[in-house]
N, C-alpha and C positions, 0 to 999 in steps of 0.2 A: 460478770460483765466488767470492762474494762473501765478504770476512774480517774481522773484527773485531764489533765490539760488537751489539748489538739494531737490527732495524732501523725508522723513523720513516717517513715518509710517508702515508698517505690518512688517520691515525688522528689528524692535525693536529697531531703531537707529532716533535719534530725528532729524530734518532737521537741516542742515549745517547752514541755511541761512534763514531767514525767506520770508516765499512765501505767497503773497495774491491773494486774491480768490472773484469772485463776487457771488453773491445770483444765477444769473444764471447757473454758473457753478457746482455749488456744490447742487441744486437741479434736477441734471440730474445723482447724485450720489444715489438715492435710489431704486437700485436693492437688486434684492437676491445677486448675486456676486458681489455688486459694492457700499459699505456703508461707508458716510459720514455723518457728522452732527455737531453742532457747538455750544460750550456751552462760556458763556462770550465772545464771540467773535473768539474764536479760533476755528480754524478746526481739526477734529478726524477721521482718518478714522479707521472704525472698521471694517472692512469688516470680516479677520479671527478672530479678540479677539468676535465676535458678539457669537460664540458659547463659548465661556467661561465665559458669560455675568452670574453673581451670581443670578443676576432675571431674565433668561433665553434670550433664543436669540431675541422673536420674539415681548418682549416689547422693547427693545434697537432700533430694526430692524423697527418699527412703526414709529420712531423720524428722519428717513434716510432723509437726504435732508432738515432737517428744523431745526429750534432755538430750541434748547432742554433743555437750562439752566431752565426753571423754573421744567420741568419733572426731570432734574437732582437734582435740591437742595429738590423739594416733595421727594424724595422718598430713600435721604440718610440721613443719620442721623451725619453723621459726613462726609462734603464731601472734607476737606480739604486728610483724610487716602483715599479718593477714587481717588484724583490725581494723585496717584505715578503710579495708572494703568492706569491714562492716559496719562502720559507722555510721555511714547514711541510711541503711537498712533497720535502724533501731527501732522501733515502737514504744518501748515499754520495758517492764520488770516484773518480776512475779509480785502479786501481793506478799506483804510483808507474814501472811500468817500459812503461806503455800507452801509447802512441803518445796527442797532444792531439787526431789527427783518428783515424775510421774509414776503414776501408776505401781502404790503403794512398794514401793524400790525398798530393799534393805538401805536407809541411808548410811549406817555403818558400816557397811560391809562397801560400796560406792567411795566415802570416805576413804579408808581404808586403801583401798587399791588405789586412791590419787596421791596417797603418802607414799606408797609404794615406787609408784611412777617416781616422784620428786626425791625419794634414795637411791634410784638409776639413776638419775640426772646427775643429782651431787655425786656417783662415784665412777660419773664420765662413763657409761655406759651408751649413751649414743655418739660418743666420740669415735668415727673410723677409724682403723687403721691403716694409715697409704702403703705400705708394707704387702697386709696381707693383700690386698684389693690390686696393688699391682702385680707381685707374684700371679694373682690368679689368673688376670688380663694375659700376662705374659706366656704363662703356658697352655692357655689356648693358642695364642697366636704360634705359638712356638707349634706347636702342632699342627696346626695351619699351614705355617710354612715346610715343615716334613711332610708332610703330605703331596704340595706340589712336587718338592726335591725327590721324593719317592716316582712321581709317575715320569720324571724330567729325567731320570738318571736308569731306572729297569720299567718303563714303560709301561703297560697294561695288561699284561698277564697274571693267569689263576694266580700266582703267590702273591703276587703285589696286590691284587683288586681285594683279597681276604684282610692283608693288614690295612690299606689305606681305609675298609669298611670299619673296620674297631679306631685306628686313630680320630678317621672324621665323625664318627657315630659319637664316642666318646668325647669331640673337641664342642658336635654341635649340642649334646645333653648341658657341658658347663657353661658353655656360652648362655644355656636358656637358664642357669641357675644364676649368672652375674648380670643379664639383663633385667631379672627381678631385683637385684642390689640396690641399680641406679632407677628401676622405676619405682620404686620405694622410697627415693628419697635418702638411701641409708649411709651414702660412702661419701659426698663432699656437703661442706655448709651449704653452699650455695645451691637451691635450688636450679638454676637454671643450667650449672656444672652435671648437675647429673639427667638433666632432660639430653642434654647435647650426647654423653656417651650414651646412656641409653637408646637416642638413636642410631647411635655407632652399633650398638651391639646389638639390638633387634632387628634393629635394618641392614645391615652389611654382612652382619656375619651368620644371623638365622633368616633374615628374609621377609620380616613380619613387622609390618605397623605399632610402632610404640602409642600410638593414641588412641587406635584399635586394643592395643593392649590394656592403659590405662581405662579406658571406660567399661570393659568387663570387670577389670582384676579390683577395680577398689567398691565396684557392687559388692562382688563378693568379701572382702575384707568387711565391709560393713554390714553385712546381714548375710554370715554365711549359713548355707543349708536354709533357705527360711525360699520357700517357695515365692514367685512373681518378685522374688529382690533381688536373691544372687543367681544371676543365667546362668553359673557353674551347675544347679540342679533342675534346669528345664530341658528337659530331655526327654519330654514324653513321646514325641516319637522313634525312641528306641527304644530306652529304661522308664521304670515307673519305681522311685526308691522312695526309702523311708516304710514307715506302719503304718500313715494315714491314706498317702496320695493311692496307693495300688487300692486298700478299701472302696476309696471314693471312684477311681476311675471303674476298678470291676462293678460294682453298681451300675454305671454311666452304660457298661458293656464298650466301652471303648477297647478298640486292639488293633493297634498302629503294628504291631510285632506281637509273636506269642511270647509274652513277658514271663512266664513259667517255666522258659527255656534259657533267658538272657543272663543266668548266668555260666549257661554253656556259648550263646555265640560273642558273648565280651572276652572271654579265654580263647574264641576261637577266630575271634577276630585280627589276633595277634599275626593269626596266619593269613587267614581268605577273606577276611573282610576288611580292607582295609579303609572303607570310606565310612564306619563306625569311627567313636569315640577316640582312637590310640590315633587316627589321622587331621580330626579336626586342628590339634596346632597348625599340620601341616598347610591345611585348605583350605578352612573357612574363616582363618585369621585375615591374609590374604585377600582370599574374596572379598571377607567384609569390608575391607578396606578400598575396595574399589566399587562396592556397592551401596556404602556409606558415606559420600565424598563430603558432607558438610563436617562431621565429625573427626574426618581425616584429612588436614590440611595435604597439598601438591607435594610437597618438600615429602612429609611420610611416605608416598606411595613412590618417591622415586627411589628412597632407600632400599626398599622391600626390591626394585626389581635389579640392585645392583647383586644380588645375592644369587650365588648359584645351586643350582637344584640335585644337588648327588643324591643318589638311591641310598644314602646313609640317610638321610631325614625319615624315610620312612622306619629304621630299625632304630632312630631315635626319640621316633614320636610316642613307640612303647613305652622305652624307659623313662618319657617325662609323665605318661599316663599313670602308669603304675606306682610313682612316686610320690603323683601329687595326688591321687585319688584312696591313696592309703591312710590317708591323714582326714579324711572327710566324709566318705560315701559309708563306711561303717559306721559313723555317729549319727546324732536326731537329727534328720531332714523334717522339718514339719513347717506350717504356715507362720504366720508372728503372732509370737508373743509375749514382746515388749518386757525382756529380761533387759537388767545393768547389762554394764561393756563386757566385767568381766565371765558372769554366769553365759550369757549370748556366746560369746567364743569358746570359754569350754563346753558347751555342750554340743558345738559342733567340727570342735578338734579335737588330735589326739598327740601325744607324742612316741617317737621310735628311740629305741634307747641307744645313749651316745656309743659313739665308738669312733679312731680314725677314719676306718671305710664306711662306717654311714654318716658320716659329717660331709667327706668328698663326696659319695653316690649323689647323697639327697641334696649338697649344694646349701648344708643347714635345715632344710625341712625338716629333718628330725628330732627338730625344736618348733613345732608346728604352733603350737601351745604361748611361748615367748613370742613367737612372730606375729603371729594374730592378735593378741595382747599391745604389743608396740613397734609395730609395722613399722619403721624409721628407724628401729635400732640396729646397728650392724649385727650379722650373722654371728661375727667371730665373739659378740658378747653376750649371748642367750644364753651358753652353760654357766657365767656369771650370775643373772639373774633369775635363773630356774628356781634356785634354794626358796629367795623369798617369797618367787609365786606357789611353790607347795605350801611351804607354810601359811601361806594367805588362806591359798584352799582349805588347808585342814582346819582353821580356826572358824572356818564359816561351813563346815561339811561338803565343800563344792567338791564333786570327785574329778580327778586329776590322774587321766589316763596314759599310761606310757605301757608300752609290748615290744618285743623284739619286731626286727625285719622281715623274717619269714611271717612271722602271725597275721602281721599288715598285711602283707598281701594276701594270704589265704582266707583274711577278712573281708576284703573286697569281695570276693567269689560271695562266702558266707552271707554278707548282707544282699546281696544280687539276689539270691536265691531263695533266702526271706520274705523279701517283697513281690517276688514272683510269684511264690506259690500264696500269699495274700492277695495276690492281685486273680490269681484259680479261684481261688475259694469264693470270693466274693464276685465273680463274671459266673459261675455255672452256681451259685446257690441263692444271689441275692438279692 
């Protein structure tokens, strides 16, 4: 129980007196009405600021009851201006004899990886480069505009309709890899620099809600593959992935789809089904964002409808599925629990090994592993920093996955079809 002075927090008035807190205590605090959390040692309760949360309620709301400093330094970019809002939110400190992490944490190995973090820092590794980042900008647009010139100059015929299909397919896949740049935080200091193009480039040039974007994408950044956190693996009404969830649901005898199949219609959905997985960027980004309108300010939803709709989005919504889902859907999907920053991310990524065209393809994703680690770091400097995060792994046994390109995807299939035939076994036997 907690000791010392009055306590401060919702009522905007910082404690009188400083109060300590045990690990037990303060993880009986992650309710919907009842949010605490504790970064450097101090205690926050956020229970009402949790809806005023800039990256929405329900990623702050995931951290309820547990050490959140390493989620807190990934995913701000300047976190000394983000204290002044925690200030009023303080309550408290750990007791002085409470362990810095919950839930018996390797503290050396937690340690460890914040040194880690802080010899990126000292060797400018979250430093952008304005170079790379506008080369990139540039030739998208540059394609962009070949694109009109093309249909301005020989019109809409089979030869022309086949290449402007590869240039716009092609312009809208990178466009979706440098709208993650800027909603990440990763390319200028200034936060509020990279909200602005980021809605230049999700809104104008793909067509989709940057706030719709950011309240999915930093769920999953922060509790990726861990069921009811990250909505990237709530998909039960198509897929049932992972070795637990298909156990648990064949039991239930639930069968929204015959999932003993779903790794033949996710390969075949490429073709005939396109209102499966490889289309949601396309549709339910979008939608959500007009069926969500408190989360999606006016300004979002008129960006989304300046954008035009070529029959390239759909031959591009492939290549963003099979990219982004090669790095995840084959590692552990299971419920929480309550791993450090760094064991939590790798055990639900993986990396693709470098090369020019899979640096372009994947847009950087194929440092899956670096980006989930330090979501804020530019792309161009993950093969920098890769060395010292294997070594970190090695020295603490964490495995530290990397495959070619083709494997990734034939892995996707592979785990599909795993969970499937778990999810048979356990619906006719159990």
């Amino acid at each position: 129980m907690g000791k010392g002075g009055e306590q401060g927090g919702d009522s905007g008035e910082p404690a009188a007196q400083i109060r300590f807190y045990t690990w037990e205590e303060i993880q009986k605090h992650n309710l919907r009405t009842d949010k605490w959390l504790v970064i450097e040692r101090k205690v926050y309760n956020v229970t009402k600021w949790a809806n005023r949360h800039p990256g929405g309620q329900r990623v702050i709301s995931h951290c309820a009851g547990e050490d959140a400093t390493d989620a807190f330094q990934a995913f701000h970019i300047n976190p000394t201006l983000v204290q002044k809002f925690l200030k009023p939110l303080l309550i408290g400190e750990l007791a002085p004899g409470e362990p810095s992490q919950d839930r018996d944490k390797n503290s050396q190995l937690v340690e460890d990886f914040r040194t880690l973090r802080k010899t990126a820092e000292d060797m400018n590794l979250f430093r952008a480069s304005p170079l790379f980042f506008s080369f990139y900008l540039g030739h998208i647009i540059a394609m962009e505009l070949l694109a009109w010139l093309m249909i301005s100059y020989f019109g809409t015929g089979w030869i022309t309709t086949l290449v402007l299909a590869c240039i716009l397919t092609t312009s809208q896949a990178q466009a979706g890899w440098l709208q993650h740049d800027f909603g990440h935080l990763s390319v200028f200091k200034k936060s509020s620099w990279n909200h602005i193009v980021h809605k230049f480039v999700i809104g104008h040039l793909k067509g989709a809600s940057a706030n719709w974007w950011n309240h999915r994408h930093f769920q999953h950044h922060a509790k990726p593959n861990i069921f009811k956190k990250d909505p990237d693996v709530n998909m039960l009404h198509i897929f049932v992935l992972g070795d637990t969830q298909p156990v648990e649901y064949g039991k239930k005898k639930l069968k929204y789809l015959p999932y003993n199949h779903q790794h033949e219609y996710f390969f075949l959905s490429e073709i005939l089904l396109p209102f499966l997985i490889p289309c949601s960027n396309t549709l339910l980004i979008p939608l959500g964002a007009w069926l969500d309108p408190p989360r999606v300010p006016h300004a979002s939803r008129l960006w989304g409808n300046s954008h035009f709709s070529w029959f390239c989005r759909f031959l591009e919504s492939h290549w963003f599925v099979w990219v982004t889902q090669m790095n995840h859907i084959p590692m552990e999907i299971d419920s929480e629990k309550h791993r450090d920053w760094l064991s939590s991310q790798m055990a639900a990524t993986c990396n693709i090994e470098q090369s020019f065209f899979n640096d372009w393809f994947t847009g950087h994703l194929n440092f899956q592993i670096e980006h989930h680690l330090f979501p804020t770091m530019p792309r161009h400097n993950f093969w920098k920093v890769k060395p010292l995060v294997k070594s970190l792994c090695a020295k603490y046994g964490v495995h530290y996955e990397e495959k070619p390109l083709w494997k990734a995807f034939v892995d996707i299939v592979g785990s599909l079809k795993k969970s499937g035939d778990l999810w048979l076994d356990a619906y006719l036997h159990k």
